[in-house]
N, C-alpha and C positions, 0 to 999 in steps of 0.2 A: 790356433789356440784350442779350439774344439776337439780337433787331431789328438793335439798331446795332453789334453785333460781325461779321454778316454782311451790314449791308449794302453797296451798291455803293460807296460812299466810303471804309467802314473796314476794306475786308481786304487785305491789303498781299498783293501776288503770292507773295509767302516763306509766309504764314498759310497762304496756300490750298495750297501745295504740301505743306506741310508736313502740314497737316489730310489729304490724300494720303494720303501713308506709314501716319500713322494708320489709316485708313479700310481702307489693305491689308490692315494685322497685324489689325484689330477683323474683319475678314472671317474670315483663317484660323480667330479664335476663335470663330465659330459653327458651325465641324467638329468632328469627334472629332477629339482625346479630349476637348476642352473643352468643347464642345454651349452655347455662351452664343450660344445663336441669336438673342436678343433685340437682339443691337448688329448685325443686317444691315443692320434699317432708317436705324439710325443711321449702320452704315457710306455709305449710300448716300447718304442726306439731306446729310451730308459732302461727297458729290464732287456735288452738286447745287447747295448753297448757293455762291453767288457765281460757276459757273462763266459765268451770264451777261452778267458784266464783264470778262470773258477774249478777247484775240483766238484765232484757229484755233486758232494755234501756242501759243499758254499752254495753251490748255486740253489741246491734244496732251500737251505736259510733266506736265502734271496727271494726265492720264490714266495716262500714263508712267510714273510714280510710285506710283499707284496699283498698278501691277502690279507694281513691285520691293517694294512692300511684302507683297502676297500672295505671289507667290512665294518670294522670301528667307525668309521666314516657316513659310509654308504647304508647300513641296516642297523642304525644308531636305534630304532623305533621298536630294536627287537625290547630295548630295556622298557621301552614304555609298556609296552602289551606286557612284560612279565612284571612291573612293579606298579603300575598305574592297575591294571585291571585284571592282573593273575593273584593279588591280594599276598604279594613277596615283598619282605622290607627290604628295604636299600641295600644292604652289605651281600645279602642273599642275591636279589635282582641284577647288581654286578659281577658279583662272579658269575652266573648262568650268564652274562651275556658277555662278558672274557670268554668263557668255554665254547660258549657259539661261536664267538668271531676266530679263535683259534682253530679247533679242529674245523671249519669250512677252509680255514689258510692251507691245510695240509694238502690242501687238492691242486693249490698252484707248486707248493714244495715239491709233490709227486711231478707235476709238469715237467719242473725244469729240471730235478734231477734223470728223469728218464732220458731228455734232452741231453743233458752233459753224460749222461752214464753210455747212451745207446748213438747217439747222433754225431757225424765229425761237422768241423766248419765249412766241409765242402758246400757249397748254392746254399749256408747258412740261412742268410736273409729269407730264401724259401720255407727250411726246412723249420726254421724259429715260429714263420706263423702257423703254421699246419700244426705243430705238434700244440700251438698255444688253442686253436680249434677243437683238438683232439679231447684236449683236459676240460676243455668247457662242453661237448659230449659227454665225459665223465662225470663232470657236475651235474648236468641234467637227468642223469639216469641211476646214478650210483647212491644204495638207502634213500629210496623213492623221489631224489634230485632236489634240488635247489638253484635254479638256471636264474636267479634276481641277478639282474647289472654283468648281464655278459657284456661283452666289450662294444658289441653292436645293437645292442639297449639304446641308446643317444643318438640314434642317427634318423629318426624320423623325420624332422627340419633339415638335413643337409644338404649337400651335391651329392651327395652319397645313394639318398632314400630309393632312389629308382631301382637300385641294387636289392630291392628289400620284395618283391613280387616275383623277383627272378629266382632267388636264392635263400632268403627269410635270412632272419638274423644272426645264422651263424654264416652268412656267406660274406654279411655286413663285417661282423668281428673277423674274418679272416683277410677283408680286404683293409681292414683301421691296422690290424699286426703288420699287416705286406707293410701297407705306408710305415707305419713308423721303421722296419728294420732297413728297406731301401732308403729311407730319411737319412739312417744312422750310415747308410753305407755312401751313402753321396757327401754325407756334412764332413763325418768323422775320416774315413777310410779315403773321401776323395775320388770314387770312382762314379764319375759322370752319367755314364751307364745306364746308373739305375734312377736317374729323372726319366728317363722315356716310358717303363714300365708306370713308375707311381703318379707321372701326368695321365697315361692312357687308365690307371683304378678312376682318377675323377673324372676324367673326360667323358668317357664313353657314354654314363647314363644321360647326357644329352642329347646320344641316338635312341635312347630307347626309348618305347612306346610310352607314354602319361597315362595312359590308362589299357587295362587289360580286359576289363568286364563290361557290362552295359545295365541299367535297367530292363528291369522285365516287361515294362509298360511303361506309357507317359503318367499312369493315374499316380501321385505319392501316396503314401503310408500316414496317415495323424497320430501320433504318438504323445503320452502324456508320463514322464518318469518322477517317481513320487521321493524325497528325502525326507523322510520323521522328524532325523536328528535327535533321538531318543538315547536318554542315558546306558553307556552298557554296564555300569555297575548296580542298575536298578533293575533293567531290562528283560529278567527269568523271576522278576516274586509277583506276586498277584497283582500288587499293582502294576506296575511296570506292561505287568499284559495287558492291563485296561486301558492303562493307556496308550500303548500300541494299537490295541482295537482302533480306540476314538479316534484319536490321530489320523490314521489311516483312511478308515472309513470315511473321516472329516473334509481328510484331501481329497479323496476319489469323491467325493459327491459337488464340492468346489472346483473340479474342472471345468474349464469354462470352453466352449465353441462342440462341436461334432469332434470327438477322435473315435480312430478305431481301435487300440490298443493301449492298454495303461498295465504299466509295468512298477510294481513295488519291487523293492532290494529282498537283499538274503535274508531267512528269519525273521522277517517285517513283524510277522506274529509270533512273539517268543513262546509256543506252545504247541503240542503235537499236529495236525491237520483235521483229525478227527474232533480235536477240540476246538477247533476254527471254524466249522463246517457251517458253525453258526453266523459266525460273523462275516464269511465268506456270503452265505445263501443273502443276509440283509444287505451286503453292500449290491452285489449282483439283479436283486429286484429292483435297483436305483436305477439298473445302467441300461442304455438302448437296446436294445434285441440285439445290432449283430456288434455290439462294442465287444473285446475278449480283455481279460482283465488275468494277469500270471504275475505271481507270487511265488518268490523263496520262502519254504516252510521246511518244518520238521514231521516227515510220514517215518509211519509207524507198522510195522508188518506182523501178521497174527504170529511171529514167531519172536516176536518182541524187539528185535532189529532196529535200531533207527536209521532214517536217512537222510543227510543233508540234499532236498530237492527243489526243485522249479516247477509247480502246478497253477492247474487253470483253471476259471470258471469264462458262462459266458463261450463264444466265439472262438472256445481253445480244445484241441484235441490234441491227449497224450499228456505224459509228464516228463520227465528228466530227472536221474537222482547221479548224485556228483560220484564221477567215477577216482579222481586224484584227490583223495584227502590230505588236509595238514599234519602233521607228524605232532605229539603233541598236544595241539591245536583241537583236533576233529578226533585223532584216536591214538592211544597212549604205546608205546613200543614198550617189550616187557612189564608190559601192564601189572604182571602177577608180583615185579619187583618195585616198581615207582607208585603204582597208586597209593595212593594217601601218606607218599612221604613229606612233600610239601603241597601248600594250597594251589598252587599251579599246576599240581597234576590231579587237582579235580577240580577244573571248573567246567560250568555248564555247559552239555551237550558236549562231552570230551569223544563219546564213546558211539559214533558215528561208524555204521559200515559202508564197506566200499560198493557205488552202484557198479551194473553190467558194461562192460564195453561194447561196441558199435551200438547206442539206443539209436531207436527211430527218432528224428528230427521230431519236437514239438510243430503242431497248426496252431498259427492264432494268425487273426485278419485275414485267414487266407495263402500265409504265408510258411514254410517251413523256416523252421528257426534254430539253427543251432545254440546251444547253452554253455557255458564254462563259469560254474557257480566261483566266484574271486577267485584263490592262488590259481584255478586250471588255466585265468587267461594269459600267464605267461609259461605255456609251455607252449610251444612253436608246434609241434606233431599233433599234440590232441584239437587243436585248434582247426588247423588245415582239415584233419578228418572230418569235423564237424561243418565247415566251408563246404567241403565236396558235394554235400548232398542239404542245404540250404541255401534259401536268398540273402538271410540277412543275420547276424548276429546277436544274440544277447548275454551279457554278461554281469551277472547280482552278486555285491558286494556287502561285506559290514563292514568298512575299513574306519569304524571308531576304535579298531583294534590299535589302530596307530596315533590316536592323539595326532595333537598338534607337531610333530614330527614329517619328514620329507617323506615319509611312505606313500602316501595320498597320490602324491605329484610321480613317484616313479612308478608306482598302479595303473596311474590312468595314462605315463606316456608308453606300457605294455601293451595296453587293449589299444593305442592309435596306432603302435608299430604290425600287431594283428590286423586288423582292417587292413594296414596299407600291404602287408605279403599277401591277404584272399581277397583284396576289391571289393571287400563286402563292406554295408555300415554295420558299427556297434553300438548297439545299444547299452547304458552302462545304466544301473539303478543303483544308489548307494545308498547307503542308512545316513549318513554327514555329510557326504563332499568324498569325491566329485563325480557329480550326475553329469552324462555329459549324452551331447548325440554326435557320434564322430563318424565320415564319411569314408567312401571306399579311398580316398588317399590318405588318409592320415592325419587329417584335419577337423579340429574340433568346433563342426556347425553351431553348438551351444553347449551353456553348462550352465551348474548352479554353484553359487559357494557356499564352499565350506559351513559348518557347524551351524545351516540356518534350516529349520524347515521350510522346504521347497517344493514347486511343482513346474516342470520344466516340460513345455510341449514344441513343439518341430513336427516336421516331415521327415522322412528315410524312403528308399525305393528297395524296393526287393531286386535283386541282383541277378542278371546268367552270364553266364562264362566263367572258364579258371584261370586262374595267373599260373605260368608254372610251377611255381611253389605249393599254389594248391593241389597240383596234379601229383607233383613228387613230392613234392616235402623237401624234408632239409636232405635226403641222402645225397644230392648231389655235391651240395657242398662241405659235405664230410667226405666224400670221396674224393674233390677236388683238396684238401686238406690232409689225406693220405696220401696223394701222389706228390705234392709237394713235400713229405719227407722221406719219400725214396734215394734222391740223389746222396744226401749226407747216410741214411742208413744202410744201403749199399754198399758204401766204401767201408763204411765201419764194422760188416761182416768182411768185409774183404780181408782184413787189418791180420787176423792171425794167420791165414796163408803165407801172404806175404814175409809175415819175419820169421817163419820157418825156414825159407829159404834160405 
C-alpha cells in the first residue's frame, strides 16, 4: 500500500506539498519541549519520497513549504519578541513574522531545487542527505546564519547522541536524513538492502566511547547562577535599573554555603559598566576574597562603541565581548534605511558592535572559561573554538525575549547538544528560565523554573581532553556530506556527452 501511495503515478503534486507542511511541523516536534525525535527520519523520508517526479520548480515549492511549516511552527516566539516586546501591534507583528518564516523557507526551496536541477536519482537516498547537510551549512553562514532547529537539534536524548562528540550536529542531521531516505527506500521502493546501512547509523554508537574528556582534578567547582526574572518592558528606565541593582545584589548576598563562582545572565544591569562600577565594587566587598563573580553587561569604549559583554570582578581575569550579534536584535542592517521606520527597529541596545575573534578565554575560579553570550550558543564552530582552549563553558542569556513561548526549551536543549559535542559542562545564567548546570554529556544536573526569581547552586568540574569534534569541528561532516553527493552529480555532468553521441 505504502509502494503505491508514493509511487511515481499515485502522488498528485497537492499529496506531496502537503506531505511538506507535514514533514515541517513533525521536524519542530523532535525539539524541546516535545523531544519526539523519533519522527526526523520520518520527517525526512517525507520530503524524499516522490520528490523524483517533481520538476526543479515543484520540488523548489516543496521545499518551500517544507520551511513554512518549521518555521511557523518551530519559531512561533519570533511574534512574541516583535509584538510582546518590540512595542508592534498585531497586524504589523504578523506580517514581520510571515515574512521571517517565508524568506528563511527559501533556503530549503534553494535545497531541493539545486537537488532536482543538479543531482540524478543515481545512490539518491545518499545523495538527498548530503545535499539536505549542505543547505543547512548554507543556513548557518549565509547573511550572518540562522542554524535554529537543524534537523539534528533533537537528538541529545537518543540512540543517536554518541554521534554528537564525533561529528557535532550536522553529522547528527546527516545521519536522521540517511535514515529517513533508506526508511523510504526499504518501506516504499522495497529494497531490503538498505536496513543493514540504517540499522549499522543506530547501532554503532553503542561501540563508541561514553565519554571523551576527563576532569581536571577530583576537587569540584561551587557554582551559584542567579535568575532576576526582571520585567523586559521596564528593564532600560531608571527604575527598572534599580531594581535590577537590588535584585541582584539581594541574590548575590543570599547565597547560602562557600561557592567559588557566581554567575549573573546577560545585561543583568541594564546600564553601561561604567555606570555599574558602583554597584559592581558594593556587591564585590560582600564576597569572600577568592569567590569571582561575572556578569553580562553593556561596555562602553572611549570611541563611544558599545559592546554586548561578559565581565568580572573578584577572582576574574579578562572580559569577553560577543563576537555573533543578532541581526536586528543587537544591530540594525541598513540601519540608514529601517531606523526609525517602526518601533522594532529601535529598541534598546539595537546598536551593538561586533567583538574580536579568537579572545583569550576569560579566568574565574581558576578556571578558563569560554563565553557564547545567548544566540552564539547555537552555532556549532564558534563554540568548539571556544572548547579548544577552556575547561568549562559559560553561556548568558535574556531569553525573556521569548515569553511564554517554546523558545526557552529549544535554547536550552542547544547549549545541552554543546556540552555533549566538547565534553565540557555549561554553565547557563538566564534572566527567567532556564538556569540550568548541564554536564559534559548532555545532561541537565539542575535547573530553575521559569518566570521565578531564582538562585540555583551545584558543582561543575573543569574539563581536559578533546572529543573530536572539538578538534575538528564540523568540517568533517560537511565533507562526508559532499562526497555523498558525488555519485548522483557525477552522472548528471555525465548527461550531455552522452546524448551527443
Amino acid at each position: 500500500m505504502l509502494g503505491s501511495l508514493f509511487s511515481r503515478h499515485n502522488v498528485p503534486l497537492f499529496g506531496q506539498l502537503l506531505a511538506a507542511l507535514i514533514a515541517g511541523v513533525l521536524t519542530t516536534l523532535t525539539a524541546s519541549p516535545f523531544e519526539l525525535w523519533w519522527l526526523g527520519p520520518v520527517a525526512a523520508g517525507l520530503m524524499y519520497a516522490g520528490v523524483h517526479a517533481l520538476t526543479p520548480g515543484q520540488a523548489a515549492l516543496k521545499g518551500w513549504l517544507y520551511g513554512v511549516g518549521l518555521f511557523a511552527s518551530g519559531t512561533s516566539w519570533v511574534y512574541v519578541s516583535i509584538h510582546d516586546y518590540g512595542y508592534t501591534g498585531m497586524p504589523l507583528a504578523v506580517f514581520l513574522t510571515a515574512l521571517f518564516v517565508g524568506v528563511l523557507a527559501l533556503f530549503f526551496a534553494l535545497t531541493l531545487w539545486l537537488y532536482r536541477r543538479f543531482i540524478t536519482p543515481r545512490l539518491a537516498c545518499l545523495s538527498f542527505a548530503g545535499v539536505w547537510v549542505l543547505g543547512e551549512v548554507l543556513r548557518t553562514y549565509l547573511f550572518t546564519g540562522f542554524p535554529w532547529l537543524l534537523l539534528g537539534s533533537g537528538y541529545v536524548d537518543s540512540p543517536l547522541a554518541d554521534w554528537a562528540p564525533v561529528g557535532g550536529v550536522y553529522l547528527l542531521s546527516l545521519l536522521v536524513a540517511l535514515s529517513g531516505t533508506l526508511l523510504a527506500e526499504a518501506l516504499l521502493r522495497r529494497r531490503v538492502w538498505a536496513l543493514a546501512p540504517l540499522a549499522a547509523i543506530w547501532l554503532v554508537p553503542l561501540a563508541l566511547p561514553a565519554q571523551w574528556t576527563k576532569p581536571a582534578s577530583d576537587t569540584p567547582t561551587r557554582v551559584a547562577l542567579l535568575q532576576g526574572n526582571l520585567s523586559q518592558l521596564t528593564k532600560w528606565t531608571p527604575e527598572g535599573q534599580r531594581q535590577a541593582a537590588n535584585t541582584y545584589a539581594t541574590l548575590t548576598q543570599r547565597v547560602e554555603g562557600d561557592v567559588d563562582l557566581i554567575i549573573w545572565p546577560e545585561t543583568a544591569l541594564p546600564m553601561a559598566e561604567g555606570n555599574a562600577r558602583a554597584v559592581l565594587s558594593r556587591v564585590q566587598a560582600n564576597l569572600a576574597p577568592d569567590t569571582a563573580l561575572m556578569t553580562g553587561i553593556v561596555q562602553r569604549n572611549s570611541a563611544g562603541q558599545y559592546f554586548n559583554s561578559v565581565v568580572g570582578v573578584g577572582n576574574v581575569e579578562g572580559n569577553y565581548q560577543k563576537e555573533h550579534l543578532v541581526p536586528f536584535g543587537e544591530y540594525l542592517p541598513l540601519e540608514s534605511v529601517l531606523r526609525g521606520a517602526i518601533d522594532f527597529f529601535d529598541l534598546p541596545m539595537s546598536t551593538f558592535t561586533q567583538g574580536e575573534q579568537q579572545q583569550t578565554p576569560m579566568q574565574a575560579a581558576g578556571i578558563a572559561m569560554g563565553n557564547a553570550i545567548c544566540y552564539e550558543i547555537i552555532y556549532p564552530q564558534l563554540v568548539a573554538q571556544r572548547a579548544r582552549h577552556s575547561g568549562a563553558l559559560i553561556t548568558v542569556s535574556n531569553d525573556t525575549w521569548f515569553g511564554g513561548s517554546i523558545g526557552p526549551h529549544q535554547h536550552l536543549q542547544m547549549a545541552r547538544l554543546r556540552a555533549l559535542e566538547n565534553g565540557r559542562y555549561v554553565l547557563r545564567a538566564t534572566s527567567n528560565g532556564i538556569t540550568a548546570i548541564i554536564d559534559p554529556r548532555g545532561h541537565v544536573d539542575a535547573r530553575t523554573p521559569q518566570f521565578e526569581t531564582a538562585t540555583l547552586t551545584g558543582e561543575f568540574y573543569a574539563m581536559e581532553g578533546l572529543t573530536p569534534f572539538t578538534r575538528l569541528g564540523s568540517w568533517p561532516a560537511w565533507l562526508l556530506a559532499g562526497v555523498l553527493v558525488l555519485p548522483g552529480l557525477v552522472r548528471a555532468r555525465q548527461r550531455p556527452a552522452k546524448r551527443s553521441r
